[in-house]
TORRO-535201 format. One line per field, with one value per residue (C-alpha): residue number from 1; residue in three letters; x, y, z. Coordinates in steps of 0.05 Angstrom, whole numbers, plus 5000, padded with zeros to 4 digits. Layout:
TORRO-535201
num: NUM,...;
residuo: ALA,...;
xx: X,...;
yy: Y,...;
zz: Z,...;
end
This chain:
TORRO-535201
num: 1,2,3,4,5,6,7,8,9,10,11,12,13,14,15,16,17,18,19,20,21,22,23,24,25,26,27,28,29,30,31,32,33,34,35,36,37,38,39,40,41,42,43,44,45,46,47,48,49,50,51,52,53,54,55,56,57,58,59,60,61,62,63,64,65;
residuo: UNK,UNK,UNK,UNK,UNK,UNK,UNK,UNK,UNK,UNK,UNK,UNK,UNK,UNK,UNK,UNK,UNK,UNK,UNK,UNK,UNK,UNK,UNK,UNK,UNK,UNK,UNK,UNK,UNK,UNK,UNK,UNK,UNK,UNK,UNK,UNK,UNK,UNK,UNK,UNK,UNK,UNK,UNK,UNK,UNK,UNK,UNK,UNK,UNK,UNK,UNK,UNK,UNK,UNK,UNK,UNK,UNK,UNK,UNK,UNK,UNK,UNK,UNK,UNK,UNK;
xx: 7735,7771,7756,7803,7853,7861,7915,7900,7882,7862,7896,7861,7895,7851,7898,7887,7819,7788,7724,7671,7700,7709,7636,7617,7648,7625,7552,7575,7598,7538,7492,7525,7527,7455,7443,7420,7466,7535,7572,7576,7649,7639,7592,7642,7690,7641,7611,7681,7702,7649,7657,7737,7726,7665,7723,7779,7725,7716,7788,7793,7745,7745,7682,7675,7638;
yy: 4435,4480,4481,4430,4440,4397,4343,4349,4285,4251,4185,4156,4086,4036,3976,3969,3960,3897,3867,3886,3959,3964,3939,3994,4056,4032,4045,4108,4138,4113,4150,4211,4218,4207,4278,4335,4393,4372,4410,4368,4363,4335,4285,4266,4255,4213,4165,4163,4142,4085,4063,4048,4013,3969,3947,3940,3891,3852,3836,3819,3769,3755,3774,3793,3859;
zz: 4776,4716,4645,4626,4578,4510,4528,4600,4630,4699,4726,4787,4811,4821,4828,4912,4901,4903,4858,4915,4926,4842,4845,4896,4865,4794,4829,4864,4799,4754,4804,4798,4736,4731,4772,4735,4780,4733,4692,4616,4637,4694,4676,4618,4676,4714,4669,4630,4707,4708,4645,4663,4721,4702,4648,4705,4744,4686,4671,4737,4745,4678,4653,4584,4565;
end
């Protein structure tokens, strides 16, 4: 991963996934930004990441945060 540049921004879509597999990679992305061998960008990336799709899960099953 490069230094990003200000403006400079990810998209990942999301919108095939269902609750279970949002539920899963939530997890997945929690745990790794919990390991200590990231760059801080990175582990912006990653728990910026889990943040948005714990969110996505909760619209869809209505949940509220």
């Amino acid at each position: 991963m490069t230094t990003p540049h200000p403006g400079q921004t990810l998209t990942v879509d999301l919108s095939g996934l269902n609750s279970s597999d949002l539920a899963s990679l939530g997890s997945a992305l929690a745990r790794l930004s919990g390991w200590n061998s990231h760059t801080q960008p990175v582990l912006d990336v990653l728990v910026d990441l889990a943040s948005q799709v714990s969110r996505i899960r909760d619209q869809r099953t209505g949940r509220r945060p």
